[in-house]
C-alpha positions as CSV (number, residue, x, y, z in Angstrom):
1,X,0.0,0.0,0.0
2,X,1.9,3.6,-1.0
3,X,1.5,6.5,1.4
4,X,-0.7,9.3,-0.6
5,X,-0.4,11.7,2.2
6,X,0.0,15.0,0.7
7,X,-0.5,17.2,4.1
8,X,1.5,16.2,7.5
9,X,0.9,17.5,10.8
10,X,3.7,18.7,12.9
11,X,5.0,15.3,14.7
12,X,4.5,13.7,11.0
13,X,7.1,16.4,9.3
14,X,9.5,16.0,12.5
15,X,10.1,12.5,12.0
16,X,10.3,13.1,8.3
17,X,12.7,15.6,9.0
18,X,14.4,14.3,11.7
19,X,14.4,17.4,13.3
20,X,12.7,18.7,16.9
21,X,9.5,20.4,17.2
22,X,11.4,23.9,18.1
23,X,13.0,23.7,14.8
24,X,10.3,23.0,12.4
25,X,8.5,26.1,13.9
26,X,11.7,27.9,14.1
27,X,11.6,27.2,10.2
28,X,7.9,27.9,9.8
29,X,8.2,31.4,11.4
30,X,11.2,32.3,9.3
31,X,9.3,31.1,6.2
32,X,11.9,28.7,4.6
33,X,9.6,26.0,5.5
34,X,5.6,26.6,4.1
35,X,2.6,25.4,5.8
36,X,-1.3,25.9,5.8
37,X,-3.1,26.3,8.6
38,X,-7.0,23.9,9.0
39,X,-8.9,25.4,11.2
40,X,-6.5,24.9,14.3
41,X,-4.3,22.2,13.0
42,X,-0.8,23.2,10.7
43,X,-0.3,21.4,8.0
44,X,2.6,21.2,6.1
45,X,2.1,20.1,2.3
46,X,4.7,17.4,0.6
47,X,6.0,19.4,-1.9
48,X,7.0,22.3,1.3
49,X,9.3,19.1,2.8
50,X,10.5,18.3,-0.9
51,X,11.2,22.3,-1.5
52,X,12.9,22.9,2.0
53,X,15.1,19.6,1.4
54,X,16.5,20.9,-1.6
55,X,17.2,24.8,0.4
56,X,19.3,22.3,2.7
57,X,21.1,21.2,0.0
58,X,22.3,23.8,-1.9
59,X,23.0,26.1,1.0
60,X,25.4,23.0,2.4
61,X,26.8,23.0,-1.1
């Protein structure tokens, strides 16, 4: 079965990201890492983790 998710909470783009809570809002709030907000819950679409992957790699080129 493939994973169709397209939006992850929080936790979901930590353990993607292997990075702590404090630093995926750290990267919300400076805007290198997008997210939409439903209702009260933030979401942060695939193609925000694919974009902010590829920032990581050029700037540690």
């Amino acid at each position: 079965m493939a994973d169709d998710t397209q939006l992850y909470r929080v936790p979901d783009a930590m353990q993607k990201l292997r990075m702590s809570r404090s630093v995926i809002y750290e990267q919300l709030r400076s805007g290198r890492l997008r997210s939409v907000k439903q209702g009260r819950c933030r979401l942060i679409p695939e193609s925000a983790l694919a974009e902010y992957i590829v920032l990581l790699q050029r700037e540690a080129s």
